[in-house]
Residue frames as a rotation matrix with the C-alpha (Angstrom) as fourth column:
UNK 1
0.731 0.510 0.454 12.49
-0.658 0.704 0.269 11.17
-0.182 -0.495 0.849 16.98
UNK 2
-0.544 -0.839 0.019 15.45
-0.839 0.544 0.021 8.71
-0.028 -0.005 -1.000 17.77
UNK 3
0.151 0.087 -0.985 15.35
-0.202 0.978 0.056 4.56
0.968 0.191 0.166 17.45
UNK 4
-0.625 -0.521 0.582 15.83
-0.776 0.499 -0.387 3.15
-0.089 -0.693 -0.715 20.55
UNK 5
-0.731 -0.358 -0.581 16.00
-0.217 0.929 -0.300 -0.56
0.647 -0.093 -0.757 20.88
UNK 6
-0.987 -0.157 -0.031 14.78
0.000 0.197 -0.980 -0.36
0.160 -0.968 -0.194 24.16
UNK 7
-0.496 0.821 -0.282 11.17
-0.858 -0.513 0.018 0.58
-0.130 0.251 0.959 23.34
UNK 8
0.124 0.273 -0.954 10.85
-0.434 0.879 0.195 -3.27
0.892 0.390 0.227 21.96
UNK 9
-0.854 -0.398 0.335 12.00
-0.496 0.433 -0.752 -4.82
0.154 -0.809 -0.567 25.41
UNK 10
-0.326 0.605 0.727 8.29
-0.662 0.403 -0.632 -5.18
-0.675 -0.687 0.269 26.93
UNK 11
0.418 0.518 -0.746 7.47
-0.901 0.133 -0.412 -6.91
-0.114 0.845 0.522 23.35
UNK 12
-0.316 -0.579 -0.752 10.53
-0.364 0.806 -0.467 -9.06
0.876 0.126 -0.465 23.01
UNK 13
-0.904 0.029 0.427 9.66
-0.406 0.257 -0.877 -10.08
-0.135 -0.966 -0.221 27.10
UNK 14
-0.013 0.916 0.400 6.02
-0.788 0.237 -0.568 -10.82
-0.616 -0.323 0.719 26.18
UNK 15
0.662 -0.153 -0.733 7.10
-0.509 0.627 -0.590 -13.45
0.550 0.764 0.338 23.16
UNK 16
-0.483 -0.804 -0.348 9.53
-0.352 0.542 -0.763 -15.09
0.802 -0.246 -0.544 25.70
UNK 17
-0.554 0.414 0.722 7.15
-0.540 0.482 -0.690 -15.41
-0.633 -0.773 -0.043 28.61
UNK 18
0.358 0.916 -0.181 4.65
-0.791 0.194 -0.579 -16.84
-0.496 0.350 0.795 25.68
UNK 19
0.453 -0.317 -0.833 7.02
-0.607 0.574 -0.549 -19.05
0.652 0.755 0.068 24.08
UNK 20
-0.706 -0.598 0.380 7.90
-0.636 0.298 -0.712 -20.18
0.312 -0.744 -0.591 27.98
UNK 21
-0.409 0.577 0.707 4.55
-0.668 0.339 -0.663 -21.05
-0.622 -0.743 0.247 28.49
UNK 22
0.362 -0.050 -0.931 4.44
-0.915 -0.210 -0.345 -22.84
-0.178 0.976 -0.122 25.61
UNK 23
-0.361 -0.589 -0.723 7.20
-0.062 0.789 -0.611 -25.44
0.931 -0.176 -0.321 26.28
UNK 24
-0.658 -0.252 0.709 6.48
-0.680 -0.204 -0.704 -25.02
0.322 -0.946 -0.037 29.41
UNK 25
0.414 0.861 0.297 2.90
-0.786 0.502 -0.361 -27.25
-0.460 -0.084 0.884 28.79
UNK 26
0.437 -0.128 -0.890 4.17
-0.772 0.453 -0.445 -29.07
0.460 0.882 0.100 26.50
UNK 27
-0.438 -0.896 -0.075 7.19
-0.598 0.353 -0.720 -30.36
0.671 -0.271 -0.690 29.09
UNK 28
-0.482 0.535 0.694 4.33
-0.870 -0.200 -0.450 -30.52
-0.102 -0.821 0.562 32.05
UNK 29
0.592 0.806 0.011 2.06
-0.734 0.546 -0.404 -32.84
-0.332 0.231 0.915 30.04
UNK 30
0.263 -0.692 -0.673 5.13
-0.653 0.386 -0.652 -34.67
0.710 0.610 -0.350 29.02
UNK 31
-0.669 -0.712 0.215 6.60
-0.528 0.251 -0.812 -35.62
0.524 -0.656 -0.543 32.53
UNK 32
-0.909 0.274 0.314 3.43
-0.363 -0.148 -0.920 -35.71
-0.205 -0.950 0.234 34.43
UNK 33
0.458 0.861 -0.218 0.06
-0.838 0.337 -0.429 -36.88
-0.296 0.380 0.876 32.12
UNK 34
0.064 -0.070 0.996 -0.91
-0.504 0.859 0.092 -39.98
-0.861 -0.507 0.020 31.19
UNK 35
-0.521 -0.761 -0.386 0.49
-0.793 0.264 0.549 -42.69
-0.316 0.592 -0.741 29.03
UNK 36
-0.003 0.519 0.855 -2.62
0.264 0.825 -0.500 -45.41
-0.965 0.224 -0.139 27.72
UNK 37
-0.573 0.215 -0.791 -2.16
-0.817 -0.224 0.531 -45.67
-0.063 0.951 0.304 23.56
UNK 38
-0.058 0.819 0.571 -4.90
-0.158 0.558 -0.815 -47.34
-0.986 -0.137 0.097 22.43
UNK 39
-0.168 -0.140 0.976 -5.50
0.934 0.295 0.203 -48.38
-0.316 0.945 0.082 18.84
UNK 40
0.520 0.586 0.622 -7.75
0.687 -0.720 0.104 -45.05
0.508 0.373 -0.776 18.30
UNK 41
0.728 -0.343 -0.593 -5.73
0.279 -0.642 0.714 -43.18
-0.626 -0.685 -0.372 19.91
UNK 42
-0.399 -0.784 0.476 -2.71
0.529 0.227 0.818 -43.91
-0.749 0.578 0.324 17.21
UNK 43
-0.042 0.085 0.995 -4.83
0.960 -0.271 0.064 -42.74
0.275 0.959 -0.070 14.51
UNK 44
-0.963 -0.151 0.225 -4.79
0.197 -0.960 0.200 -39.77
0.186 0.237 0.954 12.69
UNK 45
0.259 0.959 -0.118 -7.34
0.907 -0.283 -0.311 -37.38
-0.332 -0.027 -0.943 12.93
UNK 46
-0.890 -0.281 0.360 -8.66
0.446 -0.363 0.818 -35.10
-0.099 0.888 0.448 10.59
UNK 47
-0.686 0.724 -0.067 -11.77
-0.573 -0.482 0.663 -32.59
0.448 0.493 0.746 10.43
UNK 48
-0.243 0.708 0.663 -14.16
-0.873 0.138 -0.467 -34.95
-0.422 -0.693 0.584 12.72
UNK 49
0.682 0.474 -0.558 -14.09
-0.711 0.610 -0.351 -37.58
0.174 0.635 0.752 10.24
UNK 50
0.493 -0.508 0.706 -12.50
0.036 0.823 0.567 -41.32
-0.869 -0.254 0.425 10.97
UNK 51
-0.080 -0.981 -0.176 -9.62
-0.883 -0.013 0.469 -41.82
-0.462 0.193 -0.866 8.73
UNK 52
-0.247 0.180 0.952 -11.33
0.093 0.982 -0.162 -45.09
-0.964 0.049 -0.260 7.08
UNK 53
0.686 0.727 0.026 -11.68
0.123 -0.080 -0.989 -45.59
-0.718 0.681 -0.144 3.72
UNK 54
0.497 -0.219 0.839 -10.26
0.865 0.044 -0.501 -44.48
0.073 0.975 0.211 0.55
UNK 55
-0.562 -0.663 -0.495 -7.76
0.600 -0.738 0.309 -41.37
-0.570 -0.123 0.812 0.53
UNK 56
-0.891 0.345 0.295 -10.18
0.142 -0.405 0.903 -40.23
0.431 0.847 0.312 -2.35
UNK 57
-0.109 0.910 -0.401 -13.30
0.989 0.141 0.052 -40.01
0.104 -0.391 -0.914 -0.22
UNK 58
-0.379 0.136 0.915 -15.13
0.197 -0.955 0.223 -36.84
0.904 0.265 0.335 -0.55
UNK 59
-0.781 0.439 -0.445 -16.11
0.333 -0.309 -0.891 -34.90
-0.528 -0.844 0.095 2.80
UNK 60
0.177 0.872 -0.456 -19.46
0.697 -0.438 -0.568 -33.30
-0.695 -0.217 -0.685 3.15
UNK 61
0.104 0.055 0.993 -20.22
0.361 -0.933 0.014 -29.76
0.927 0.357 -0.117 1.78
UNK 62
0.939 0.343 -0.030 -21.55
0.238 -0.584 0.776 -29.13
0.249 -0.735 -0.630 5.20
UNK 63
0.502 -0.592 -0.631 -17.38
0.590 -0.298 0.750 -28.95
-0.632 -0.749 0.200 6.38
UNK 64
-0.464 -0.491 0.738 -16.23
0.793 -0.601 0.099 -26.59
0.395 0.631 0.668 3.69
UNK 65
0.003 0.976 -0.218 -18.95
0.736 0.145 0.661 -24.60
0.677 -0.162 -0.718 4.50
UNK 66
0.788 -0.017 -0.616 -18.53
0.592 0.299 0.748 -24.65
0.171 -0.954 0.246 8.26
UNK 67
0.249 -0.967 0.052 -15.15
0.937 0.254 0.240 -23.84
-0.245 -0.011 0.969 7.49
UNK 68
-0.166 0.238 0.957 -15.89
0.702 -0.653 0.284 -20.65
0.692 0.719 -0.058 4.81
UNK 69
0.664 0.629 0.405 -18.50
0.136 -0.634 0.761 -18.96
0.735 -0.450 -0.506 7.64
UNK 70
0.776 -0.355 -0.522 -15.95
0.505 -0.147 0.851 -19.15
-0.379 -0.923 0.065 10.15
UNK 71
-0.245 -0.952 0.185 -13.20
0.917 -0.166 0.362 -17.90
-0.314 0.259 0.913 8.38
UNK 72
0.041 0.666 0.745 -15.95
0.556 -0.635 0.537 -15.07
0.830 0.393 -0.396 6.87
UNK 73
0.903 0.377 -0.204 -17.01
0.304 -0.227 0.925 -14.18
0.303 -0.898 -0.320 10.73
UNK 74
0.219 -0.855 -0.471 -13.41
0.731 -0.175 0.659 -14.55
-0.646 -0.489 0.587 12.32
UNK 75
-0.792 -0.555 0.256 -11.64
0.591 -0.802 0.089 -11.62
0.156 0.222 0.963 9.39
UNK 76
0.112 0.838 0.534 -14.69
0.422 -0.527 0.738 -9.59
0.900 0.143 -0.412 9.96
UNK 77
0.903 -0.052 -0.427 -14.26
0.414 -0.163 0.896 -9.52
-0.116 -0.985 -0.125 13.87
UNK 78
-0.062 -0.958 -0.280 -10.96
0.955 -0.139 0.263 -8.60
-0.290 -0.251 0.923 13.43
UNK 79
-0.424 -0.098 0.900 -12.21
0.618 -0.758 0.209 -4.95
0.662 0.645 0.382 12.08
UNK 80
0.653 0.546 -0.524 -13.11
0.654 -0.058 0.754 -4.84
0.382 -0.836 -0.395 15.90
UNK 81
0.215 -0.875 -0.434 -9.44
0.949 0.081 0.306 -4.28
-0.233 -0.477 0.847 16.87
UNK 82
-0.686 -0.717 -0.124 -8.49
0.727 -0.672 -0.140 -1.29
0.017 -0.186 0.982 15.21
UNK 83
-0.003 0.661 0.751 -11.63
0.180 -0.738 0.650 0.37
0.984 0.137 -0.116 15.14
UNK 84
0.726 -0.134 -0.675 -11.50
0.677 -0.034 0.735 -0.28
-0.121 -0.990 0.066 19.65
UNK 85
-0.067 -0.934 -0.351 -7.88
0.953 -0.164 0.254 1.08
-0.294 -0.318 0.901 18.96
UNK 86
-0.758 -0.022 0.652 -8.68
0.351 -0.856 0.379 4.55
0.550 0.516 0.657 16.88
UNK 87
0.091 0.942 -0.322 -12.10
0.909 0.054 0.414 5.06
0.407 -0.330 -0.852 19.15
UNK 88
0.369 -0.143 -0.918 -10.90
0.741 -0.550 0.384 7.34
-0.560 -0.823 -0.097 21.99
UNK 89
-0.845 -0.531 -0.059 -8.97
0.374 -0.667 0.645 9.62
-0.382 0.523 0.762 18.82
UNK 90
-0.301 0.892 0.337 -12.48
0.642 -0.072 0.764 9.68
0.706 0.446 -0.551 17.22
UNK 91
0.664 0.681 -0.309 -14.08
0.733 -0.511 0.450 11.12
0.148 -0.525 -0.838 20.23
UNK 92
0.079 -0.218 -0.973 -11.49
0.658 -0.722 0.215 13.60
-0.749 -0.657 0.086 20.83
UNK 93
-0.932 -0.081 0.354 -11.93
0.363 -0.221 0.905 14.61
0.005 0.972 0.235 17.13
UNK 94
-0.600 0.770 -0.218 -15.39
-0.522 -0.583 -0.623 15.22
-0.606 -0.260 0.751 17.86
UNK 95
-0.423 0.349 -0.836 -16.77
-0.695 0.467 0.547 11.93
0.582 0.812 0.045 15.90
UNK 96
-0.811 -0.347 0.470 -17.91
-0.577 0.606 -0.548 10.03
-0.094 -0.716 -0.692 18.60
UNK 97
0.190 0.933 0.304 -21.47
-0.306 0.351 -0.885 9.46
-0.933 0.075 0.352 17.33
UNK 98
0.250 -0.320 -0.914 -20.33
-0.882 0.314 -0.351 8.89
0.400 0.894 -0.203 13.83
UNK 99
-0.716 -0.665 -0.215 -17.43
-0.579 0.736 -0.350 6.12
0.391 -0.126 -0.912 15.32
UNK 100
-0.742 0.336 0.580 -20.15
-0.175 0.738 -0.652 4.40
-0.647 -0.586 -0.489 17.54
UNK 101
0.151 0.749 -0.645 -23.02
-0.751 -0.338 -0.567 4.76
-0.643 0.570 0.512 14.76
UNK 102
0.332 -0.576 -0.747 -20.58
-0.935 -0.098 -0.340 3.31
0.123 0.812 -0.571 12.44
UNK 103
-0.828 -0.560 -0.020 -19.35
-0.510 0.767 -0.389 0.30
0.234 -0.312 -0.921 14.34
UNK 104
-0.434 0.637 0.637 -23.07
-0.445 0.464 -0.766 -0.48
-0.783 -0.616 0.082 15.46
UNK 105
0.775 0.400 -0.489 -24.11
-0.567 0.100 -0.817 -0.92
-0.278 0.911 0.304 11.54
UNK 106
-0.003 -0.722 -0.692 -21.24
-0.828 0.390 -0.403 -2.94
0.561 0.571 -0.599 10.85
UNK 107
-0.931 -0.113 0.346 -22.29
-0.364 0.246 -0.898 -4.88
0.016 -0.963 -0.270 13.65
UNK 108
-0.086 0.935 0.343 -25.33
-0.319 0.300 -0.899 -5.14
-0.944 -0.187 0.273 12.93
UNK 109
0.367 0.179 -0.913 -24.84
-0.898 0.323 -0.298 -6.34
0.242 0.929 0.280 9.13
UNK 110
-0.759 -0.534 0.373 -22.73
-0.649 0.573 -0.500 -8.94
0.054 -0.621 -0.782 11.22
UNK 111
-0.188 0.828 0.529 -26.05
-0.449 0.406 -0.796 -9.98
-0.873 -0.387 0.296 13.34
UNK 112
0.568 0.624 -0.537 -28.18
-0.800 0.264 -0.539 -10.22
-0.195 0.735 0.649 9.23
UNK 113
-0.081 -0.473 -0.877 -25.53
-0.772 0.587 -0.246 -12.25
0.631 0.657 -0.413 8.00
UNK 114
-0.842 -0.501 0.199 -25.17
-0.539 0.781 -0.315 -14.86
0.002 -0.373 -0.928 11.00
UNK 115
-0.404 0.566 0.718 -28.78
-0.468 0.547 -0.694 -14.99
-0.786 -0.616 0.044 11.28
UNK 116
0.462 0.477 -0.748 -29.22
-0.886 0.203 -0.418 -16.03
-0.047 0.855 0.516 7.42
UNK 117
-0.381 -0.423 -0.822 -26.78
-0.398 0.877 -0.267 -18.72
0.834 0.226 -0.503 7.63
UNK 118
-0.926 -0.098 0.365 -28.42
-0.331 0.676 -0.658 -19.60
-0.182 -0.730 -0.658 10.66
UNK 119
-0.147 0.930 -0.338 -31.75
-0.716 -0.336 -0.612 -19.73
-0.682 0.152 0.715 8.96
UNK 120
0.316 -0.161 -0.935 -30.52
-0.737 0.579 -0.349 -21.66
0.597 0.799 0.064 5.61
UNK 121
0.952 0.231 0.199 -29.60
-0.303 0.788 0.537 -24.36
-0.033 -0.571 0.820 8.41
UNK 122
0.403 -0.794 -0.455 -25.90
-0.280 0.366 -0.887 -24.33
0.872 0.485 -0.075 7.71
UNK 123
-0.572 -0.484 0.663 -25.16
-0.786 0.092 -0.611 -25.01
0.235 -0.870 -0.433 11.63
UNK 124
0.485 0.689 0.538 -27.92
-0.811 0.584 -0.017 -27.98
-0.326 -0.428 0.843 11.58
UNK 125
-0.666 -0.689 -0.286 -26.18
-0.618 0.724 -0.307 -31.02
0.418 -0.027 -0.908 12.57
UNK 126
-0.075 0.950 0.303 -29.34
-0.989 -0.031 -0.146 -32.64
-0.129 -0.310 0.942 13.21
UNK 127
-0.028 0.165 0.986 -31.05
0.430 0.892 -0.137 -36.40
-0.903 0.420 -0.096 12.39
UNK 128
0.664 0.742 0.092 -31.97
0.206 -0.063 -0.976 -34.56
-0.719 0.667 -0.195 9.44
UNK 129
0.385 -0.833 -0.398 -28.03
-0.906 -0.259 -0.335 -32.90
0.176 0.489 -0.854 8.33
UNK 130
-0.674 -0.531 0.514 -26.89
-0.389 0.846 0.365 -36.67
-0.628 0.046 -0.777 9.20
UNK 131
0.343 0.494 0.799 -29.72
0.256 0.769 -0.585 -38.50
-0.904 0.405 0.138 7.54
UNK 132
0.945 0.089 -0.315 -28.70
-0.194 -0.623 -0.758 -36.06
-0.264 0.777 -0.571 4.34
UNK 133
0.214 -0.932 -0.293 -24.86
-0.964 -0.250 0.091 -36.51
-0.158 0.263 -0.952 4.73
UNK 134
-0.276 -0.830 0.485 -25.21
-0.483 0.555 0.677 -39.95
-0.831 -0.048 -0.554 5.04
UNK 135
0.788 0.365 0.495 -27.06
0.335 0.420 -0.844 -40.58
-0.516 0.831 0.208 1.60
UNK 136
0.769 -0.556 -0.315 -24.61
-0.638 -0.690 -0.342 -38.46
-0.027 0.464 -0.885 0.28
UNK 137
-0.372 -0.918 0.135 -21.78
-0.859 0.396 0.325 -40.71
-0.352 0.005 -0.936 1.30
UNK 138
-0.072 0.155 0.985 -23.86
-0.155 0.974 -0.165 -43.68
-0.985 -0.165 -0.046 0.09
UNK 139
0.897 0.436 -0.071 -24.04
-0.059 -0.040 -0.997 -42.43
-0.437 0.899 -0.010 -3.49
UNK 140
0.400 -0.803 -0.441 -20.64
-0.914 -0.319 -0.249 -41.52
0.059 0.503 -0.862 -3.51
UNK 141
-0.362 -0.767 0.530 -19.65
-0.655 0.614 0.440 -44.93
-0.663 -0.188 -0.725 -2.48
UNK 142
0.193 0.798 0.571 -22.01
0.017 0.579 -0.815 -46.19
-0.981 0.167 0.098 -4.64
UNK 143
0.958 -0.056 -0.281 -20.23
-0.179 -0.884 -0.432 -44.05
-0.224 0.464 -0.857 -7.52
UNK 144
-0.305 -0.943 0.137 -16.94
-0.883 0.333 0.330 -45.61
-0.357 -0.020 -0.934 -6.65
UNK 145
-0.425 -0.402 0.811 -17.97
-0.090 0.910 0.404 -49.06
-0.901 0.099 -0.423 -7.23
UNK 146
0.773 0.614 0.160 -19.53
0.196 0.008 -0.981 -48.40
-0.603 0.789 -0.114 -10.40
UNK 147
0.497 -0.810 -0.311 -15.94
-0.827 -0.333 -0.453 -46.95
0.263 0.483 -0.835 -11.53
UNK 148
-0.262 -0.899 0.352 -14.37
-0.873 0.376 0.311 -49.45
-0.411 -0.226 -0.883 -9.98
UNK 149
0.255 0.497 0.829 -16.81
0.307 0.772 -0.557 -52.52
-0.917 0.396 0.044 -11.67
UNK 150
0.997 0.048 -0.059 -16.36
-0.056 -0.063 -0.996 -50.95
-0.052 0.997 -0.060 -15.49
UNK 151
0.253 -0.947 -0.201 -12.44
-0.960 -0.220 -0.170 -50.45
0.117 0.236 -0.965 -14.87
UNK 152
-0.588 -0.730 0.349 -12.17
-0.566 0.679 0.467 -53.96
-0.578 0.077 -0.813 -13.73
UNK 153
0.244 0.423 0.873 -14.66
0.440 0.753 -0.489 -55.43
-0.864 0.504 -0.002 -16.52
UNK 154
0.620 -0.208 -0.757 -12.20
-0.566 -0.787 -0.247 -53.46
-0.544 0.581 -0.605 -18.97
């Protein structure tokens, strides 16, 4: 089995049309979209949360969280890819019930898991996950000025 170069071609070609289309928006939305800055526009954004306050302000739990289960869910799915990619060897191996067996139980521990976090309410963005986040943020600010009342009656 020899090296050839050439083998990489349709690879290198798909990174160059992708990195065309790429700039290619970028320029598009540059030349041609529209130009209205507004104050709120200027700011930063950051995680759904205004940019107001203290640099020290604690976020929720709920976006760690949020953050955790997706990152949990998304490397999981990815154990889609090569198992799709080895499939068709399986069946000609004579595993095809195994490989599909196999992928439906992993799949289906998937399902338990999404529907416990969907159970424990970690996706409830309700009156009730606001009424909850914002006491939270009222203790904590409440917390601050208590530190900040003893440091300046120091």
């Amino acid at each position: 089995m020899s090296f050839s170069l050439n083998a990489y071609l349709p690879i290198l070609l798909m990174f160059i049309v992708a990195a065309g289309f790429a700039v290619g928006n970028i320029l598009l939305s540059q030349f041609v979209g529209q130009r209205k800055s507004t104050r709120t526009k200027l700011m930063p954004y950051e995680c759904g949360k205004d940019p107001v306050g203290s640099a020290r302000e604690r976020f929720s739990v709920k976006f760690y969280l949020i953050a955790m289960i997706f990152i949990l869910f998304d490397i999981e799915v990815i154990f889609l890819v090569p198992w799709a990619a080895v499939y068709r060897t399986l069946i000609s191996q004579g595993l095809r019930t195994f490989a599909y067996i196999e992928m439906m139980l992993f799949i289906g521990l998937l399902l338990v898991g999404y529907i416990y976090v969907v159970k424990k309410g970690a996706f409830d963005w309700g009156e009730r996950a606001r009424r909850e986040a914002q006491a939270e943020a009222r203790a904590l600010a409440d917390a601050e000025r208590t530190v900040r009342a003893r440091k300046t009656a120091a």
